[in-house]
N, C-alpha and C positions, 0 to 999 in steps of 0.2 A: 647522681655523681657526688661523690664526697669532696672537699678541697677542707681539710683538716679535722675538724670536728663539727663543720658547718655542713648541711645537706645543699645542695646546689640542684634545683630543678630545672630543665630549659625544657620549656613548648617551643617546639617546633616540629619538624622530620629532616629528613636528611633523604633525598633523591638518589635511587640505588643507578639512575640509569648514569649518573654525573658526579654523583658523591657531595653536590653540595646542598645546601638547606634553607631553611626561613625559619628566623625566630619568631616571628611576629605570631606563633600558633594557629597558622592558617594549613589547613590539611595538604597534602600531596593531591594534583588533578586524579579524581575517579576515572578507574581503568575504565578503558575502551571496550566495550563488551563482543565478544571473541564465539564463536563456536564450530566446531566439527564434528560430523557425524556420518557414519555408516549406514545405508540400509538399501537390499535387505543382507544383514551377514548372520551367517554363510552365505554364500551365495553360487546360482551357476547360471551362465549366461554372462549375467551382466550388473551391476551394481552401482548405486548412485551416492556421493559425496556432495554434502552441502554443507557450505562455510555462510558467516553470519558475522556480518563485521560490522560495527557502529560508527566508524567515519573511513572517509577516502583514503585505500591503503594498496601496496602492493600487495599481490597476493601467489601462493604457489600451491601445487599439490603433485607427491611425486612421489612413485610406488617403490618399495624395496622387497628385496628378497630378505627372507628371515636371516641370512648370515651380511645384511649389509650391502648387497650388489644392486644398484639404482637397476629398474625395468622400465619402469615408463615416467613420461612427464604429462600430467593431463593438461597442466595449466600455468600459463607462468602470465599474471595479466595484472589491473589494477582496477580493483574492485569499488563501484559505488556504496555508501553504507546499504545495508540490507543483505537478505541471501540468495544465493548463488548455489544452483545444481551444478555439477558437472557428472555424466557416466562413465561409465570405465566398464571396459565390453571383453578385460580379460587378458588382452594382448599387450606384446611388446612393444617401444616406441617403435621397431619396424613390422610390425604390425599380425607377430609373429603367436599364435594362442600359448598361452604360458600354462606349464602343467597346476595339477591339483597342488592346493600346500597354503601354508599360511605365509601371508605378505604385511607388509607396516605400509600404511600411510602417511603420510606427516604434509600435515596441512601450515602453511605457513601466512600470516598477515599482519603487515608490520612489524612491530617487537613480539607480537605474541607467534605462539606455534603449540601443534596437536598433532597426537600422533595414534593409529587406530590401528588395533591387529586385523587384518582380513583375511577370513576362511575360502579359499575358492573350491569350491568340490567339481567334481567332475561332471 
C-alpha cells in the first residue's frame, strides 16, 4: 500500500468469512480438510459417495438433474471427523428408478461444498 511516497507493508490477512483481520502476522486458521467422491462412475445399479470431513460438521448430499431439478436427498446428518459412505441405488426420493443421464451431486459440510457429474447408464 502506498500512503504518499512512503511504501506501507501490513502483515496480517484479512478473514474472507467476516471481513476482519489481525495484524500481529499471525496466518488465518488452516482449512478444515474436505473431500468428495464418486465411485464407481459411470455407473449402473448403484453407486457410492464418500465425504471426508476433519472436524464435527453438518453435512448433506443431494442429487440434481443436469437442468437443476433436486431428485433425491441421500443425507442430510452431522458428520464425526473422518469418512462416511453413503449409496445411491439410482432412485427417486419416492423411490422411483430415474432414467439413464448425467446427474450433479453436491456434497455439502460445513462452509465447504463439492459437486460431482454422475453418469447413470442403463
Amino acid at each position: 500500500m502506498r500512503d504518499g511516497n512512503r511504501e506501507i507493508y501490513y502483515r496480517g490477512y484479512i478473514d474472507p468469512a467476516n471481513g476482519t483481520g489481525g495484524g500481529d502476522g499471525a496466518l488465518p486458521p488452516a482449512p478444515v480438510p474436505f473431500s468428495f467422491s464418486a465411485h464407481p462412475n459411470p455407473f449402473r445399479g448403484s453407486t457410492s459417495f464418500t465425504v471426508s470431513v476433519g472436524e464435527r460438521c453438518a453435512a448433506s448430499i443431494v442429487l440434481y438433474t443436469i437442468d437443476g431439478r433436486r431428485v433425491r436427498s441421500l443425507e442430510r446428518t452431522t458428520l464425526a471427523p473422518g469418512s462416511r459412505t453413503v449409496v445411491w441405488d439410482g432412485r427417486s426420493d419416492g423411490g422411483a428408478p430415474l432414467a439413464p443421464g448425467i446427474y450433479i451431486a453436491v456434497a455439502r459440510a460445513g462452509k465447504a461444498s463439492a459437486a460431482a457429474k454422475i453418469l447413470h447408464l442403463r
